[in-house]
N, C-alpha and C positions, 0 to 999 in steps of 0.2 A: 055594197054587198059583202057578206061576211064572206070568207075563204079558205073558214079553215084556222086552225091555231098552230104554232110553230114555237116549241118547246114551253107550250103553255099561253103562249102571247095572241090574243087574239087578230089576225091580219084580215084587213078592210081594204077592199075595193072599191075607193069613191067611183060613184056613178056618173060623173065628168069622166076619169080615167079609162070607163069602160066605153065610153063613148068615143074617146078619144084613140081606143087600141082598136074600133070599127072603123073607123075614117084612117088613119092609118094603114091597117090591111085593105081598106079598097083601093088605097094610094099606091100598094104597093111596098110600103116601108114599114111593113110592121117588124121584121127583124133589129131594124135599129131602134124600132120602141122599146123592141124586147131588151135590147142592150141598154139603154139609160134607164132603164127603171130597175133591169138588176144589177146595177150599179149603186141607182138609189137605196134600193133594199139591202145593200150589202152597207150601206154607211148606216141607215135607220137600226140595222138590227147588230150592228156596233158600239150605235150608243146603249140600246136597250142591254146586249150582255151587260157592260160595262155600270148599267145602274142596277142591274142584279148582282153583279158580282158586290156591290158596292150597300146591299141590303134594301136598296128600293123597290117597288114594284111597279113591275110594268104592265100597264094594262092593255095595251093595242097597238099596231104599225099599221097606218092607214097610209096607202099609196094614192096621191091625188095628180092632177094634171100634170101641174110643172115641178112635183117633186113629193118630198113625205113626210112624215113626221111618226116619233117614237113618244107614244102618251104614258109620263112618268110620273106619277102620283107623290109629291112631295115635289119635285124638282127643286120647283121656285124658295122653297123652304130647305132647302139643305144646306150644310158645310160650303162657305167658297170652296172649299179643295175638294169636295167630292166632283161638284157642277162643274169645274175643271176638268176634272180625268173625265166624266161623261161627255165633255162637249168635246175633249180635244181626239177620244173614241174615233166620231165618225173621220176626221178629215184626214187620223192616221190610215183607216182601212182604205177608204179612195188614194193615198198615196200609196200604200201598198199594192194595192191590183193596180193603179197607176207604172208603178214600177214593173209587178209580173208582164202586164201586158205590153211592157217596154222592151223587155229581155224576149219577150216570144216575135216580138216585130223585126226587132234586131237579127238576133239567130237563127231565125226562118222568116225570109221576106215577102215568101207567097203567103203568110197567113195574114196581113193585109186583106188578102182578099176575104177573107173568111170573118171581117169583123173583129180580128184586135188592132189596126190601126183608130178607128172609131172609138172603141172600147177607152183607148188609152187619154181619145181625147175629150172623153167623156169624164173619166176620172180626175185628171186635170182639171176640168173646167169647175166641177163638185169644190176638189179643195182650194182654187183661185177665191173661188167668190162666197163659201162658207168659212174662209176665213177672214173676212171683214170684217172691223171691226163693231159690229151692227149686230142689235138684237132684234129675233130671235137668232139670230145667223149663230153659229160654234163659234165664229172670231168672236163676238158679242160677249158670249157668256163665259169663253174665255180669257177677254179684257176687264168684264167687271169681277169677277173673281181675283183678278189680281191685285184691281185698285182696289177691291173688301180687304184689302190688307191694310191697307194706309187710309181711307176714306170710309164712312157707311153706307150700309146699302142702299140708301133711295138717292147720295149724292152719285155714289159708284152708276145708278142703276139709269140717271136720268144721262151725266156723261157721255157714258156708250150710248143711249139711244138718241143725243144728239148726232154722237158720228149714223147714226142708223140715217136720221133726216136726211143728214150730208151727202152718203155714198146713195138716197136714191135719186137728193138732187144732181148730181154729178153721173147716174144714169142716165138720166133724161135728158141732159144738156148732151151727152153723148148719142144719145135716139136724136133729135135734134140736130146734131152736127155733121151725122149720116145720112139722114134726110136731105141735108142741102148740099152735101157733095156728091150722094149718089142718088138721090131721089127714090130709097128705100123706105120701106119703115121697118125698124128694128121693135120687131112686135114683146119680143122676148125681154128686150132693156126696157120696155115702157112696162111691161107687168111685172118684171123685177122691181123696180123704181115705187111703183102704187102698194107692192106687197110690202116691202121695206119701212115706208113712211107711213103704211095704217098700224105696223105693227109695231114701230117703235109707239106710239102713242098709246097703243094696247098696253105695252110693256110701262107705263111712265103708271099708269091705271091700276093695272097686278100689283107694283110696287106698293103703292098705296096701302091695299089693303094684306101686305105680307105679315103686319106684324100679326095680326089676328089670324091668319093662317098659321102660323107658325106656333102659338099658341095652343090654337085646336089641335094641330100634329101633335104636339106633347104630347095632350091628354089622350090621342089617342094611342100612340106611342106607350105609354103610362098602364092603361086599360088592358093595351095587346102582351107586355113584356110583365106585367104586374111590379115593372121597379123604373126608374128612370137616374141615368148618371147628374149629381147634385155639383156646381161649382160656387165657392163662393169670390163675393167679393168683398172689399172695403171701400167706403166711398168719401170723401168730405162732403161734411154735411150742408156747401154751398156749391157743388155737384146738380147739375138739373138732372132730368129725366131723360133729356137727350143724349147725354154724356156717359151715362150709364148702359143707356137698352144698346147702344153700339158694340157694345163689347161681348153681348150677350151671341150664345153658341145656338144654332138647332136644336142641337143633339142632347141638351142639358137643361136642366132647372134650375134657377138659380135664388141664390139668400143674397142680400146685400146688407152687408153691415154699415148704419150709419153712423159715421165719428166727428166731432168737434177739432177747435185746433191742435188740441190738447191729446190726444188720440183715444179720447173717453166715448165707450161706445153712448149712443143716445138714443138707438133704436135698431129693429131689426125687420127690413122688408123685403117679402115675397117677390119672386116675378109677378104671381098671380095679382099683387097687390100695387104692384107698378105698372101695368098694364091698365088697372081699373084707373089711375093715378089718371097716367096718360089719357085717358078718354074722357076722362072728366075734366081737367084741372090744365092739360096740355103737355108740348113737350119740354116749354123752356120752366116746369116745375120744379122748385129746390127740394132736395134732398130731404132739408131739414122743415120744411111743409109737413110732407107727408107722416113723418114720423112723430106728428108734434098731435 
């Protein structure tokens, strides 16, 4: 259900959630729903400042069951350093009302009663486990952005989303290990664990097809600004196709100048034309292929 827009952002009420804040109030507990979901809402709509401020667009903050998501058009195709400052966004605002509602527990011990002890251990709990190292999680996309510094993207991207497997197997071995000492089910560690492990393999999928998304972004990028920032490079002309596109930015178009041992240029190719390269010919393509 739509709800409304908030500073332009479309905000979505999945229809699980609304089901879930009826069962709730018939429980009785819907104030503490009230509490974790605008808790939720105050990380979701953290990241979205954070990718406006940063020239993305956002297109919706849908609140769903066990948690949200801020729908950022480009995301996957941006700067590692942008998708850093957006993802490390939410986990700083949960530790900041983490902290207010620390100071207000502290300093006044009856408002306990009133919902910030809860509050505080809701925030907490937000940034413990969105900062795993696990994609989609903000640890996630703030560990591959940092290995895009030293690795490319689909080795950076597959990396974290094995730790993604990992931390849901090491969920479930903990659901599992509760179960037999306390003969619970920890319903919350098994649907953390199933969300974790479909969506890192979602993630491994996305990667896949980035470069062509990243591509289309130019053009549209190109279309909407009517100019686009040009980088070049120099490459040896025994240089593959793989060796190259890694270096390549979002944010730019790029020329690559092909050179011999000798430093004599011997050709000059487009991204657009190394991209077609790629799709036909592969990624372990030499340099001196294409331009021949």
């Amino acid at each position: 259900m739509r709800a409304g827009k908030v500073a332009g952002v479309q905000l979505i009420l999945n229809n699980w959630f609304l089901g879930l804040v009826v069962l709730f109030a018939v429980a009785g507990l819907l104030s503490k729903l009230l509490l974790v979901f605008g808790a939720i809402f105050c990380h979701e709509v953290s990241h979205a400042a954070a990718a406006a401020t940063l020239g993305l667009k956002v297109r919706e903050i849908e609140l769903l069951p066990f948690g949200g998501v801020a729908r950022i058009d480009g995301l996957n195709e941006t700067e590692p350093g942008k998708e850093l400052v957006i993802a490390a966004a939410g986990p700083v605002c949960s530790a900041l009302l983490a902290l207010l509602s620390w100071l207000v527990v502290t300093n006044f011990p009856e408002s306990a009663a009133y919902g910030w002890q809860f509050f505080l251990q809701v925030n907490l709990m937000l940034v413990c486990f969105n900062l795993l190292p696990a994609l989609p999680l903000d640890g996630g996309r703030i560990a591959r952005s940092l290995l895009c510094q030293v690795w490319d993207y689909n080795k950076s991207t597959a990396t974290v989303a094995l730790c993604g497997k990992v931390s849901a197997i090491a969920l479930l071995c903990g659901a599992a290990i509760i179960f037999v000492s306390e003969g619970t089910v920890n319903v919350t560690f098994i649907i953390a664990s199933l969300f974790l492990y479909t969506s890192a393999r979602s993630e491994m999928v996305t990667a896949g097809f980035r470069i062509m998304q990243t591509l289309s972004r130019k053009k549209e990028l190109l279309m909407a600004r009517g100019v686009l920032p040009t980088m070049h490079f120099t490459a040896s002309a025994n240089l593959t196709i793989k060796d190259v596109v890694k270096l390549f930015q979002s944010e730019h178009y790029h020329i690559v100048l092909v050179v011999d041992e000798n430093l004599c240029v011997l050709g000059t190719i487009t991204e657009t034309q190394l991209w077609d390269a790629l799709t036909t010919r592969g990624l372990y393509t030499k340099m001196i292929a294409i331009v021949k």
